[in-house]
N, C-alpha and C positions, 0 to 999 in steps of 0.2 A: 593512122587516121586520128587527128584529136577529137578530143569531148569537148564542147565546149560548155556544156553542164556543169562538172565537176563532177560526176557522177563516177568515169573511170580516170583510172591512170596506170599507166605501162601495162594495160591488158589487167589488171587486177582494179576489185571497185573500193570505191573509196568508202570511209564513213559514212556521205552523204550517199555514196550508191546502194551501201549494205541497207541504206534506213530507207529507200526505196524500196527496196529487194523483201525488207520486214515487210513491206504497206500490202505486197504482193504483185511488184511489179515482175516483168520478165525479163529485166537485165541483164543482159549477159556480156560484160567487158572482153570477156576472151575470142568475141566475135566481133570479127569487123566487119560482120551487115547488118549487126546490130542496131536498130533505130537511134541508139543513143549519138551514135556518129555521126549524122547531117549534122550539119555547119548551120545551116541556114535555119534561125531560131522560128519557132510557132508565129504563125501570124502574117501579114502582109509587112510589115514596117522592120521586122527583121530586129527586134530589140524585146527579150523575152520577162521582161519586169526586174523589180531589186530582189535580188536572193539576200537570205537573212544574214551573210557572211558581209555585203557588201553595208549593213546596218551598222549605226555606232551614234553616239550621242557627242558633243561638241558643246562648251561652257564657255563663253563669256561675259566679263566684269568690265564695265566701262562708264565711268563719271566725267565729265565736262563743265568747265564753267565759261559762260559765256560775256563780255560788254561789248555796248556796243551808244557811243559818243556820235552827235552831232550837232550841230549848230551854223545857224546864218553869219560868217565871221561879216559880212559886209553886206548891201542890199545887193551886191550880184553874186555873191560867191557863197554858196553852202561847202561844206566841209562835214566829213563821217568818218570815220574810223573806227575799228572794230578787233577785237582779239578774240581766239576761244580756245582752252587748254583742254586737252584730251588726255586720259589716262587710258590704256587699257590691259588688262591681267596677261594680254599675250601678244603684245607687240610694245611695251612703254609709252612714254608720254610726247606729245608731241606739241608745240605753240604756233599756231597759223593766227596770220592777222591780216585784213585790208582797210586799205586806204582809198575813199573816194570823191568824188566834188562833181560840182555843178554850177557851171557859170556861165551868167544871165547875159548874152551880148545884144538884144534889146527886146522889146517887148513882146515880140515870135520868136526870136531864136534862143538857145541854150545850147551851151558844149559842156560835154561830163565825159568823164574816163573814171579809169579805177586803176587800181594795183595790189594784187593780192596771192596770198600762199594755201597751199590746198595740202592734205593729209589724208590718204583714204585707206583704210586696211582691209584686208583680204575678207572675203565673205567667210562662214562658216561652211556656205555652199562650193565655192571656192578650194577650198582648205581639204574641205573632206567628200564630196561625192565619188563616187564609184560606177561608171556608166559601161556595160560591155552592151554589143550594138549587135549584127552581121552586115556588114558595108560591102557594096563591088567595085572595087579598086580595077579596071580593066574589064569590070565585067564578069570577074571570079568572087565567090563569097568567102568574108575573111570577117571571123571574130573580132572586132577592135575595140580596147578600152581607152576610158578616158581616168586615169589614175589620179589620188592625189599627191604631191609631191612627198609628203611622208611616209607614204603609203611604202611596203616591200619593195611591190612593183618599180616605183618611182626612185625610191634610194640604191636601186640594183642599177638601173640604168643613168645615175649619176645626176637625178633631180635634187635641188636645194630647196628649203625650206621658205616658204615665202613672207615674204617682208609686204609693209606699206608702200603704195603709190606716193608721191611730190609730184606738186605741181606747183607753179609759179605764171599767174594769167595776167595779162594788162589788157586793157581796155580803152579806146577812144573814141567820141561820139556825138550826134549831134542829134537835134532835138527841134523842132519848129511848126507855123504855120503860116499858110499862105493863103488869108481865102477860109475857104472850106475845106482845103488840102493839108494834111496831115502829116508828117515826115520827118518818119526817124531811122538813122544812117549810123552804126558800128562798125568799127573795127576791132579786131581782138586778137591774140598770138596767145596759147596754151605750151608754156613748156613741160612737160610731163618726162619724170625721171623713173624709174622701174616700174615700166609701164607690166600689167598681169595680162598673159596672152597662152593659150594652147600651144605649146609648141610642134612644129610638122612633126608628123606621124611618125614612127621609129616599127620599122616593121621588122617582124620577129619567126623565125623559121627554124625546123629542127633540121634544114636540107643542108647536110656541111658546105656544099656551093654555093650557098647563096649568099654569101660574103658578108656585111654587115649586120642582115638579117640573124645570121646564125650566129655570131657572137653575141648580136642582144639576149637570144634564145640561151645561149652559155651563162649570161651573168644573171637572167630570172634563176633557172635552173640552181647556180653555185650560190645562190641569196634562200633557196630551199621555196621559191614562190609556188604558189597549188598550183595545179593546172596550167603550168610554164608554155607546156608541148601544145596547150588548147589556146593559146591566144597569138593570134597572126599581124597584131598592131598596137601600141601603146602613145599614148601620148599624155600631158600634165600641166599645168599651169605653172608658170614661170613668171618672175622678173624680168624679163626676159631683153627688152629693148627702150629706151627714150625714144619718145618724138616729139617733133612739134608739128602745133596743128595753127595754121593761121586765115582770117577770113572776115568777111563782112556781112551784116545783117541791113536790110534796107527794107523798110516798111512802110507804107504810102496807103492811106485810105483820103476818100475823096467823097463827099455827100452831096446829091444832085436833090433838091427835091425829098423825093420815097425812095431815092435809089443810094446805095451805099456802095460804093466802087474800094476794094481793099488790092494791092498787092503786097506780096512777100517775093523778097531773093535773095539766096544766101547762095556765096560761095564759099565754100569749105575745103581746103588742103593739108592732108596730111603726112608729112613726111619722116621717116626712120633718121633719130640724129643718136645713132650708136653703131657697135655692130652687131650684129643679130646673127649672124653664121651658124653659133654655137645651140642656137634656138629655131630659127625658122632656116628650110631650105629657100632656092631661089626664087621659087613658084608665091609659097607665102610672104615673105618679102614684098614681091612686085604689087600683089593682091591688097597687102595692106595701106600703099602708098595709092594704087590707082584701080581696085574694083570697086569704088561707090563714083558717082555722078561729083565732080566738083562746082556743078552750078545746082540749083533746086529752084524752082519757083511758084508759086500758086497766086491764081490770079481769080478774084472771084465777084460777082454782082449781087445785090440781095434789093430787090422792087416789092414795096411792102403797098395793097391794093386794101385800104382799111381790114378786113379780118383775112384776107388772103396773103402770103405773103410765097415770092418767089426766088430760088437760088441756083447759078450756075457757076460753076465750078474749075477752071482749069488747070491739071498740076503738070507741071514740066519734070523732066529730068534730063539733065545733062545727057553727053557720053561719055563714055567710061570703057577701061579693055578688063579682061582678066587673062592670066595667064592660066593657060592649060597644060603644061607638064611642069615636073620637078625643075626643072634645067631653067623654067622662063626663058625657051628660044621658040614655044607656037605662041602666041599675042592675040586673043582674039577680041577685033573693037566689038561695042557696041555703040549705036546711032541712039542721038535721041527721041523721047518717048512722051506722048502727051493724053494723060487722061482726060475724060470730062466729065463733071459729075452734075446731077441736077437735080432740087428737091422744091417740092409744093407744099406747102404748110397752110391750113385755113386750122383758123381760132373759133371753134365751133359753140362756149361761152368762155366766160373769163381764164374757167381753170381744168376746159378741156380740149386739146388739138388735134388734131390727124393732120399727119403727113406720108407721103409716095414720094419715092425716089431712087435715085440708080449711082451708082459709085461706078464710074468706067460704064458709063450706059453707052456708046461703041463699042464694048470689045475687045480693045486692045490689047496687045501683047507686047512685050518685049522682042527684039530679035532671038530668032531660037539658037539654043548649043550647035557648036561645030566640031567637037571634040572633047567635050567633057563628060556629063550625064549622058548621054546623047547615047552612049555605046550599053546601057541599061535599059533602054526603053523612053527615058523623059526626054520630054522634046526641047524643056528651059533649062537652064543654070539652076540649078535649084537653091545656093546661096546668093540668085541675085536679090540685090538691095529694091529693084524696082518690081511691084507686083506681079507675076504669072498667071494669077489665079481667074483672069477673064473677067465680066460685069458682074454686080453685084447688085441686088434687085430688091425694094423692101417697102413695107407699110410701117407703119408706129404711130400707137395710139398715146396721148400724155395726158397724165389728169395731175394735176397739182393741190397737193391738200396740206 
């Protein structure tokens, strides 16, 4: 039975068990009914805090200089352009630069795009957290870490060191008025090259049958990691795949009067342009290309009654599936979802308001799990993108000073 404390190992206690063992605890590794042996850490969330082992301090050095040029080359066409040189103590230096314009095709309308390169390097959070959890995979509790790739853990099981994001974005777009009508309309395509992602889970077992599991469990073991036999799943942040993300943003407000009519709608697609095998199984994979909504929209009214003012609210979401096993051969859709929100605001003097209101004042839910969570007790997806959490209900007092 493993520790998942650190406290035993192979029936004998370790340092940190002896130094419990001083405090006056009643430990005893050579027993396997020993408290120390539940899996399932303190608490309801199953994630027992950072132990001091999992502590460590991270240093970075980074200088930047940044221009940035523009000018009206003619009465319809502006022009920008921009560069910014990054250095930094642990990843080198890097030169991104965009190019953009604007130009006037008559007195309402405008067309602008852009063109430009992006650099992003790995967090320190990134780089180095250490997150052990108790997760039900099927319903059984299983210790799982989240490693960083330099980490023991991560270099035993064949993680590489991680590098900066590229990106390369364009942009096109337009710009006008109609009236009282407002309307601005992009398109945009994000090429992103060593994209940083978790990679699927790598589970680990000391049961010689259990095929891949048990070799991971051999190579923590012959790497000399603590606690090899106490951890049931490991995963780390990776390089791991390209993609491109492509889509449009369209923004429409409209003023009646007291009444301000806004909408937003974006659609957003993003697809896997490498291969990812080596990094995600075919569950995550599917997930990353299609468990968020590709339309979004939010549509809203704001009727302003001299110190009274009123707002409703509507946000859409697409549908969207996620895949429920490893394999991505169960597909479960989900239908789309419409919140409604509404808030009453009175201006009670110049620099004091109150307002009531409700976020999702119906209700709503998403469709519930059909095979996921579902087999633990929760009744939603609990990685869905779209809220679970039911209405949301609230006063707010504002004083401005």
């Amino acid at each position: 039975m493993p520790d998942p404390w650190g406290f035993c190992e192979d029936g004998a206690a370790t340092a940190a068990g002896l130094g419990v063992i001083a405090n006056g605890s009643s430990l005893d590794c050579a027993n396997t009914a020993d408290a120390v042996y539940q899996v399932v850490g303190v608490g309801s969330n199953g994630f027992p805090g950072y132990s001091p082992e999992y502590s460590g301090k991270y240093e970075r050095d980074m200088a930047g200089v940044y221009v940035d040029v523009s000018s009206d080359v003619s009465e319809s066409l502006f022009l920008q352009g921009a560069m910014r040189y990054e250095d930094y103590s642990d990843f080198g230096s890097e030169l991104v630069g965009k190019v953009a314009f604007r130009y006037t095709l008559n007195d309402d309308f405008n067309l602008r795009g852009s063109v430009g390169t992006g650099f992003r390097a790995p967090t320190p959070g990134q780089q180095g957290t250490t997150n052990v959890s108790t997760r039900l995979p099927n319903g059984l509790p299983v210790a799982t870490g989240l490693f960083p790739a330099i980490s023991p853990v991560g270099q035993a099981l064949g993680a590489e060191p991680l590098s900066p994001e590229k990106s390369l974005n364009y942009a096109i777009g337009v710009t006008g008025n109609v009236d009282a009508l407002n309307i601005t309309l992009d398109f945009y395509r994000i090429e992103l090259e060593d994209r940083f992602y978790a990679v699927s889970t790598l589970d680990v077992s000391t049961d010689p049958t259990s095929g891949d599991a048990y070799q991971n469990y051999l190579k923590l073991d012959a790497a000399g990691v603590a606690g090899a036999n106490s951890i049931g799943g490991v995963n780390y942040f990776q390089n791991a795949f390209d993609t491109v993300t492509q889509g449009m943003d369209l923004v429409a407000t409209y003023t009646f009067d007291d009444t301000v009519f806004t909408t937003s709608l974006n659609y957003n697609k993003t697809e896997i342009d490498s291969d990812a095998s080596d990094y995600l199984n075919a569950e995550d994979q599917f997930d990353v290309e299609n468990a968020t909504p590709d339309w979004r929209a939010v549509i809203s009214a704001k009727h302003n009654f001299d110190m009274l003012s009123i707002l409703v609210r509507a946000n859409i979401y697409g549908s969207y599936e996620n895949a429920i096993n490893s394999a991505a051969t169960t597909i479960q859709e989900y239908g789309s979802t419409v919140f409604f929100d509404v808030e009453a605001k009175y201006q009670l003097t110049e620099d004091l308001s109150i307002a009531a209101g409700a976020r999702n004042i119906f209700d709503e839910y998403p469709d519930k799990d059909t095979g996921g969570d579902d087999c633990c007790g929760n009744v939603y997806w609990s990685s869905n993108i779209v809220d679970w959490q039911g209405g949301y209900y609230y006063a707010r007092l504002n004083y401005t000073f």
